[in-house]
VEXZAPA-838927 format. One record per residue (C-alpha): z, y, x; residue in three letters. Coordinates in steps of 0.25 Angstrom, whole numbers, plus 5000, padded with zeros to 4 digits. Example, Ala and Ser with C-alpha at 12.3 -4.5 7.8 and 13.67 -1.06 7.14 Angstrom:
// residues 2
pz  py  px  residu
5031  4982  5049  ALA
5029  4996  5055  SER
//
This chain:
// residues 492
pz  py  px  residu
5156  4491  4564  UNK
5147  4489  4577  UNK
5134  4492  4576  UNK
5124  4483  4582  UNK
5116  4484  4595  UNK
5108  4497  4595  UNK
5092  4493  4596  UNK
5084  4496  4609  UNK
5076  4509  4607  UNK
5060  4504  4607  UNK
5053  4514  4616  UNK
5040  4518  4611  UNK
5027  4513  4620  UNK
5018  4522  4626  UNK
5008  4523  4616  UNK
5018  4527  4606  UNK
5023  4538  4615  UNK
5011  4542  4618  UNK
5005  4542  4603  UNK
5018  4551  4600  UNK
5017  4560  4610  UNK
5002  4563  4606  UNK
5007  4564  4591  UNK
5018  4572  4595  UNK
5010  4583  4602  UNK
4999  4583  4590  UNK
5011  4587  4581  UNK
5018  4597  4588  UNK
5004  4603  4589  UNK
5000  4601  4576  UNK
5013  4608  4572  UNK
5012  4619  4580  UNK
4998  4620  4574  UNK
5003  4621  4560  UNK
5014  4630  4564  UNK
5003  4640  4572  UNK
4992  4638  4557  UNK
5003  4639  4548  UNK
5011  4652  4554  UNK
4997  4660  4555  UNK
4991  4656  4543  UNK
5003  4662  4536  UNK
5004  4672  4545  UNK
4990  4674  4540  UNK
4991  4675  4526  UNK
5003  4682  4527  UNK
4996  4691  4533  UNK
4984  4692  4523  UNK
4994  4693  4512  UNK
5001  4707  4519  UNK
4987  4714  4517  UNK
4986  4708  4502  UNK
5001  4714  4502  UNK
4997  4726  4507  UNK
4985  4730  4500  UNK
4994  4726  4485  UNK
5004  4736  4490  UNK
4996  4747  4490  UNK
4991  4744  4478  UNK
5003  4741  4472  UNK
5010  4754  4476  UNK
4999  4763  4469  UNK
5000  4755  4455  UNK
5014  4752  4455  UNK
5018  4768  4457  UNK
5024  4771  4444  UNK
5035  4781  4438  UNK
5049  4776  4437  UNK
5051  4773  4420  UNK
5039  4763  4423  UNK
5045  4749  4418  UNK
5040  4736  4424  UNK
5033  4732  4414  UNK
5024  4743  4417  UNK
5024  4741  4432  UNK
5020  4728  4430  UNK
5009  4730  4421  UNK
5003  4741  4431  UNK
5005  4732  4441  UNK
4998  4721  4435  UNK
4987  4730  4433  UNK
4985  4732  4448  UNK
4971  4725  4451  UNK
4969  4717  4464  UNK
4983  4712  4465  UNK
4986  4699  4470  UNK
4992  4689  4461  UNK
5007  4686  4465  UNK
5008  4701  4471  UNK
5021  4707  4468  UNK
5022  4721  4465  UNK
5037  4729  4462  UNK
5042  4743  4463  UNK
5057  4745  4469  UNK
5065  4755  4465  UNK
5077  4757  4472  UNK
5079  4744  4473  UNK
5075  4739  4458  UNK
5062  4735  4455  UNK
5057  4743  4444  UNK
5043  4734  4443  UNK
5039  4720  4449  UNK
5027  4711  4447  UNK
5019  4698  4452  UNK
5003  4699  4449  UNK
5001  4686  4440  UNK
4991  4674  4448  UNK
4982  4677  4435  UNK
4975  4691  4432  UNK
4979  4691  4420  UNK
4992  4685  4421  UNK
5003  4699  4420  UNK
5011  4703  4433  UNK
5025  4695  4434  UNK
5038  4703  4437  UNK
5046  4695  4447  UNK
5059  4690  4442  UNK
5073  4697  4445  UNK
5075  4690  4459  UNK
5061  4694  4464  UNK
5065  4709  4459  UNK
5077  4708  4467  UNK
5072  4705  4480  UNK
5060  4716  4478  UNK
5072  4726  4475  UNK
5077  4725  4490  UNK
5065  4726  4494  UNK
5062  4740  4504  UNK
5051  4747  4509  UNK
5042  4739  4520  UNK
5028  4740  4523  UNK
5026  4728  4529  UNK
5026  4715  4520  UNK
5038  4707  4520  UNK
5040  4692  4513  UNK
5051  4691  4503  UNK
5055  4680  4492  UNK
5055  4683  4478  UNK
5062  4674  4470  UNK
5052  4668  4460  UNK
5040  4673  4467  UNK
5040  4668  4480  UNK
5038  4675  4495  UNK
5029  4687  4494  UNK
5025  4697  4504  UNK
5029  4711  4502  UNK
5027  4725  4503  UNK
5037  4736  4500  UNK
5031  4751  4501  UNK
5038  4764  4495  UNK
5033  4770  4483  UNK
5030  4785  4481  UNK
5041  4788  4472  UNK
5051  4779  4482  UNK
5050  4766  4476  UNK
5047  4752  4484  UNK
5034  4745  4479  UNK
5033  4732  4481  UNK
5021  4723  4485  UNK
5020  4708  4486  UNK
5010  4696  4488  UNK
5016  4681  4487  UNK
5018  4672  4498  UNK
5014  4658  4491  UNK
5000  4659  4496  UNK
5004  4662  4510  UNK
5014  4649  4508  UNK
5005  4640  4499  UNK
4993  4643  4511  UNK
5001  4639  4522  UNK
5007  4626  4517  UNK
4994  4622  4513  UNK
4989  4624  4528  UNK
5003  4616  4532  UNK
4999  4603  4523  UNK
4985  4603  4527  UNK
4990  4604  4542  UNK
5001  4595  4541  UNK
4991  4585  4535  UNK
4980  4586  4543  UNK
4989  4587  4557  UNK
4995  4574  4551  UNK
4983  4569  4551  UNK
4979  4571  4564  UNK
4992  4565  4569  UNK
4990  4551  4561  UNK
4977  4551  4570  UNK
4981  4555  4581  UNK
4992  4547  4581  UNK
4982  4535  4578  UNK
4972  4539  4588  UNK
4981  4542  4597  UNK
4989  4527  4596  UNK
4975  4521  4598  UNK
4971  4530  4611  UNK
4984  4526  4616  UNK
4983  4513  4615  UNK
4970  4511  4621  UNK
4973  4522  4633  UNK
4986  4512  4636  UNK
4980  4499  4633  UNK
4979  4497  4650  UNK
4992  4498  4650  UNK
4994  4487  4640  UNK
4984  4479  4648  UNK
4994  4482  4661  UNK
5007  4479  4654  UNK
4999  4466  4649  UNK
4993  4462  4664  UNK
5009  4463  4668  UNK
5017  4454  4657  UNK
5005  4445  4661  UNK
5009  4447  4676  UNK
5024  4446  4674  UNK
5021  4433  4667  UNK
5013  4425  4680  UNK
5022  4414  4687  UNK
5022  4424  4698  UNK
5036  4419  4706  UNK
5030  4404  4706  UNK
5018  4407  4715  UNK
5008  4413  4708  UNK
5004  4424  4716  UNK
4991  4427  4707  UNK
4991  4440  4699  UNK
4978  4440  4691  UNK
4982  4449  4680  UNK
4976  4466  4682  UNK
4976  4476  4672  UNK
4964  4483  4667  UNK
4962  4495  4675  UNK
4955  4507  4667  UNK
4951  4520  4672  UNK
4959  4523  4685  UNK
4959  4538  4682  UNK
4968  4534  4671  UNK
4982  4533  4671  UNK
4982  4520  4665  UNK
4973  4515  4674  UNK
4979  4521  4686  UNK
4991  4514  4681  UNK
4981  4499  4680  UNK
4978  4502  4695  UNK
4991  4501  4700  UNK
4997  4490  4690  UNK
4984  4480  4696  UNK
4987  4485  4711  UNK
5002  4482  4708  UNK
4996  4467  4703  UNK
4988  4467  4715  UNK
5001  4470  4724  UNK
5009  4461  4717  UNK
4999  4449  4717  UNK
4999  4452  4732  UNK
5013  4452  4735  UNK
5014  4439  4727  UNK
5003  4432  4737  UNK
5010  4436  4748  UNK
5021  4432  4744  UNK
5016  4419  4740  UNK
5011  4417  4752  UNK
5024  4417  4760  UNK
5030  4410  4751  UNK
5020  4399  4754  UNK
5022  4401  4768  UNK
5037  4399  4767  UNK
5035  4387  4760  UNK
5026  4381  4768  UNK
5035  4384  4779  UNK
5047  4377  4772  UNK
5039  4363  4769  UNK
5033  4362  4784  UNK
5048  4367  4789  UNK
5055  4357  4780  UNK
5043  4344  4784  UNK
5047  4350  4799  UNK
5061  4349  4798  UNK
5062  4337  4791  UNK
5057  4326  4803  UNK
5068  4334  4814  UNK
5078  4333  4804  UNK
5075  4320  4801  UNK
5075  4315  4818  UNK
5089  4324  4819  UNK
5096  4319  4810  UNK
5090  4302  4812  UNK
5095  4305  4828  UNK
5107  4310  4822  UNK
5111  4298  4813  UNK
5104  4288  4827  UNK
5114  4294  4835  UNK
5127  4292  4827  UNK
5121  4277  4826  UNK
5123  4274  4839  UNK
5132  4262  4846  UNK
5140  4273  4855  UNK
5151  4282  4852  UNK
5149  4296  4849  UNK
5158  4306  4852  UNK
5165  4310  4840  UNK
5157  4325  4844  UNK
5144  4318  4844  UNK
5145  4312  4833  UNK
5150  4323  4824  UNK
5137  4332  4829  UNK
5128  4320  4824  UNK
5134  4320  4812  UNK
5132  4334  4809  UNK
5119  4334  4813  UNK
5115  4321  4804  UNK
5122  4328  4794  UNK
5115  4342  4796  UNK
5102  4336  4798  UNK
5102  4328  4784  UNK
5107  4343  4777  UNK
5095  4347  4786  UNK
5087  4338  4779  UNK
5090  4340  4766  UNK
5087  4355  4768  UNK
5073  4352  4773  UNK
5070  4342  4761  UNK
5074  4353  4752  UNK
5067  4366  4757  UNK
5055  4354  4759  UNK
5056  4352  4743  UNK
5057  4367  4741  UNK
5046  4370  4748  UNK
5038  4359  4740  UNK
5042  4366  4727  UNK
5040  4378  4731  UNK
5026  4373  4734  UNK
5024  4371  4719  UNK
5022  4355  4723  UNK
5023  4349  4709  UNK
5036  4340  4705  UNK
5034  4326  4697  UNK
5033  4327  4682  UNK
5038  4311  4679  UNK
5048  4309  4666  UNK
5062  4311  4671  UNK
5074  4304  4667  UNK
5084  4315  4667  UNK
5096  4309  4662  UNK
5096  4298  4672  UNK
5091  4309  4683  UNK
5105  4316  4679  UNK
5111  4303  4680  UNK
5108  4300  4694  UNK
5108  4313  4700  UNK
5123  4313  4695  UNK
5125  4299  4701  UNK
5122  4303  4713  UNK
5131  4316  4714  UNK
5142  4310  4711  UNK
5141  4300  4721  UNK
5139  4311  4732  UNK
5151  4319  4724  UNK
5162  4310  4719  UNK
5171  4321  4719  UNK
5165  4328  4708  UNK
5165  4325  4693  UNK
5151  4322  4688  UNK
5149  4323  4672  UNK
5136  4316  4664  UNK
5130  4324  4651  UNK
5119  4316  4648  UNK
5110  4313  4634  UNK
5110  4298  4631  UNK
5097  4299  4631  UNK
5089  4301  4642  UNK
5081  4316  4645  UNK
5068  4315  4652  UNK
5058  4326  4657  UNK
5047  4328  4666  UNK
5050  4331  4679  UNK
5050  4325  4693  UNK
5063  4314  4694  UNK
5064  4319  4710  UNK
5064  4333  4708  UNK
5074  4333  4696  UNK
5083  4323  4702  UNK
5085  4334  4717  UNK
5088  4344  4705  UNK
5100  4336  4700  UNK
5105  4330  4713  UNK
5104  4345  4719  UNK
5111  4351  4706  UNK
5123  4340  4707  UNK
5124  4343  4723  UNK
5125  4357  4721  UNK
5136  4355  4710  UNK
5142  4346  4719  UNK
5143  4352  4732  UNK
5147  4366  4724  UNK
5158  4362  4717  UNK
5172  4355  4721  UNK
5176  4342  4719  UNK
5182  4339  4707  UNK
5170  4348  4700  UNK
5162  4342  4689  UNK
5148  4341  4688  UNK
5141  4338  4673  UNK
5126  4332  4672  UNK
5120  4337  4659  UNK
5107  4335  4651  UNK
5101  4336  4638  UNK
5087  4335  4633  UNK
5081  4350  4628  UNK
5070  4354  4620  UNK
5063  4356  4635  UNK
5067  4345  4641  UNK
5080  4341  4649  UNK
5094  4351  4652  UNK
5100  4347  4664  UNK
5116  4354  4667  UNK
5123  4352  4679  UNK
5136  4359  4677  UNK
5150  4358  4684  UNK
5163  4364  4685  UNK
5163  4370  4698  UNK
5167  4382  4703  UNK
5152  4389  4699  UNK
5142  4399  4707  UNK
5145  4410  4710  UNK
5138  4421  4702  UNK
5131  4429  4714  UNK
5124  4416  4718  UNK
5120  4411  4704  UNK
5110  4419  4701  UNK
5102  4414  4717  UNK
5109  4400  4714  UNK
5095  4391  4715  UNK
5089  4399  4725  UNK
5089  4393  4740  UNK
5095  4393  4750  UNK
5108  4398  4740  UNK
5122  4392  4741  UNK
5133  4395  4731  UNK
5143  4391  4741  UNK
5138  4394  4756  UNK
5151  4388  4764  UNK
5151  4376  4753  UNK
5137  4373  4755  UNK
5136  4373  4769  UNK
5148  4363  4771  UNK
5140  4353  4760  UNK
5126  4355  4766  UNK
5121  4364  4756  UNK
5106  4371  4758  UNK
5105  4380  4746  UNK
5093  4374  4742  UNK
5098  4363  4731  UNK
5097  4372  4719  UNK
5085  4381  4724  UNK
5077  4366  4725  UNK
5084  4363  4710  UNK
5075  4375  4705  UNK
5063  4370  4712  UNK
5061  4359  4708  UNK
5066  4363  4693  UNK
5055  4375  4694  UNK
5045  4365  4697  UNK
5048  4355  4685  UNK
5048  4366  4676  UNK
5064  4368  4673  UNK
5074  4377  4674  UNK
5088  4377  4678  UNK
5099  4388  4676  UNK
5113  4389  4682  UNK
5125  4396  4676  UNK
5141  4394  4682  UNK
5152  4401  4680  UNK
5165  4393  4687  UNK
5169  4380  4680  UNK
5154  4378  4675  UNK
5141  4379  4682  UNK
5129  4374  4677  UNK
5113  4371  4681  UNK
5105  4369  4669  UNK
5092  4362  4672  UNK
5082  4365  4660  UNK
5070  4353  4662  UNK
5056  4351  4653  UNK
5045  4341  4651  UNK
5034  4344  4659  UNK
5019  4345  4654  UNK
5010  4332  4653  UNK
5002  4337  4665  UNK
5014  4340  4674  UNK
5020  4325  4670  UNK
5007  4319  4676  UNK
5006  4325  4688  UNK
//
């Protein structure tokens, strides 16, 4: 069994790092806090209850000295009877490792002393001689500090003072930390979300001036860049940060104008070029076609030059009308919004192709119906007459070319497929830019400029569509995505 694909790990934002940074810091402090208060407090009363210690054992030792045959039941009763014990203190005479008598002043003055049970007696009977207090477990009593000195008669008397207070002190000083350090952190943390926020809201304000600049039409001319984040206080980081995000604007908004500005040159330069070129090319290739009217004979030499030169002259003039038409496009000149009969458009424009290409097999898809959008009939009827060219000219004969078209949601699909060879994959991507050929030695033999499909997107950019392309060998297809216009364009 496969497990399915592993989720993306969410990176936590700024403000969250930040906020757990600062409560992270806080709680490492606040432990070692606690750790530092909690070890010298006991340290403290641990301390406090060695001097009680001390002070019990001497008393302990004068009243506890008794001869041998004492039983415990009368060591315990004198040792009940010592005034100003503690109560919990543990008193017990060891005698070569037996204790002979054990107690535990009662909590109550008048509650009788308590002998410790077997266990307890046990560990008191491997006690030895120490001065300094030492912390043991007795079974059924609890820790408790401890004194060992030697007796007169070379017995071990034992003196001891319970732990539970030391214990019950310093857990109470635990809680009341841990609830009061948790506290500060829930407050912190709050506070500290809030501060956050508000110290990183230019930042917000930046990332917001840039989804609003990465949404400006900026590639169709629009050169203008109004958008600026709020700039805070420059010693800031933040607003040193602001500072340089509006000079970037600034730089860019500059770069763009300049850039605008040649291409507005260039295409200036292209229209006045193209209105230039088109009367000499015109003269040439009228003197070309005079001379070859005339009663003489030519020299077959002669004649073949004013051939070329006829012929050259009308690609000439082809390429003129077309860079003329992309330079008006460029120019942003609007096209025609008039109701457009696509279905016959199609039909014609496959009419004419396959009169100017007999050899090829041309196939009709068409709705019974006919489609309609708004757009200019000119415009859109160069787009089909360049599409069925360029299928034409870039396939062998034999090849069949399919006109296809449906009526979408949006308006029309338009398909022009055929079974050609295809593109090759390193020029698809480039495909409707200009001036590219799929084919350079094909092209140049067929008159080809490189600028059919680049006017194709032109004048489909300016009515609003789209089209797409995808071939693979055996099936090449342009899809031609068309849309209603607005009322406003329609009655321009």
């Amino acid at each position: 069994m496969t497990s399915g694909p592993k989720r993306a790990r969410r990176t936590p934002t700024l403000r969250t790092q930040l906020v757990a940074l600062l409560v992270g810091l806080l709680t490492l402090a606040f432990l070692l806090v606690a750790a530092v208060t909690t070890v010298a407090l006991r340290g403290f009363l641990q301390d406090r209850l060695d001097q009680q210690l001390r002070a019990a054992g001497d008393r302990f030792s004068v009243s506890l000295e008794h001869p041998d045959d004492h039983d415990a039941d009368t060591s315990n009763t004198q040792f009940a009877s010592v005034a100003g014990q503690a109560a919990g203190t543990l008193g017990a005479r060891v005698m070569n490792g037996t204790v002979t008598a054990a107690a535990v002043v009662g909590h109550d003055g008048d509650e009788p002393a308590t002998a410790p049970g077997p266990a307890a007696r046990r560990v008191i009977g491997r006690l030895t001689a120490r001065a300094a207090p030492r912390s043991i477990e007795l079974p059924g009593l609890g820790e408790y500090r401890v004194v060992v000195a030697r007796g007169d008669d070379g017995d071990l008397l034992v003196t001891g003072l319970p732990m539970h207070e030391v214990h019950e002190t310093t857990t109470h000083l635990v809680v009341i930390e841990a609830v009061v350090f948790g506290l500060v952190l829930i407050l912190v943390g709050v506070s500290g979300a809030v501060f956050v926020r508000l110290a990183l809201r230019p930042l917000n304000r930046m990332a917001a001036t840039a989804s609003r600049v990465v949404e400006l039409p900026l590639s169709s001319g629009t050169v203008s860049l109004p958008e600026r984040a709020p700039e805070p206080d420059p010693r800031t980081e933040v607003g040193t940060l602001s500072i340089a995000f509006n000079h970037m604007l600034e730089h860019v908004e500059s770069s763009l104008h300049q850039r605008q500005a040649s291409e507005d040159r260039l295409r200036r330069f292209i229209a006045d070029a193209s209105h230039e070129l088109r009367t000499p090319v015109a003269v040439v290739r009228s003197h070309a076609e005079l001379a070859r009217r005339t009663t003489e004979s030519l020299p077959p030499e002669v004649e073949r030059s004013l051939l070329r030169i006829e012929a050259e002259s009308e690609r000439m003039g082809h390429l003129v009308d077309d860079l003329l038409l992309l330079a008006r496009l460029d120019s942003g000149r609007p096209l025609a919004a008039d109701e457009v009969d696509v279905t016959r458009l199609i039909l014609d424009s496959v009419s004419d192709a396959q009169a100017a290409g007999p050899d090829h097999v041309w196939r009709l898809e068409l709705p019974p119906e006919p489609i309609t959008v708004i757009g200019d009939d000119h415009a859109l009827h160069q787009v089909m007459a360049n599409l069925l060219a360029n299928a034409r000219t870039h396939t062998p004969a034999g090849t069949t070319v399919t006109a296809s078209a449906r009526a979408t949601a949006a308006g029309a699909r338009i398909v022009i497929s055929d079974d050609g060879p295809g593109i090759k994959p390193d020029i698809l991507p480039s495909i409707f830019e200009r001036f590219v050929r799929a084919d350079p030695a094909r092209t140049m033999s067929t008159g080809s400029s490189g600028l059919g499909l680049a006017i194709v997107d032109a004048i489909l950019r300016g009515l609003g569509g789209t089209i797409d392309v995808s071939s693979e060998p055996g099936d090449t297809r342009f899809t031609i995505q068309l849309g209603p216009r607005d009322a406003d364009r329609r009655s321009t």
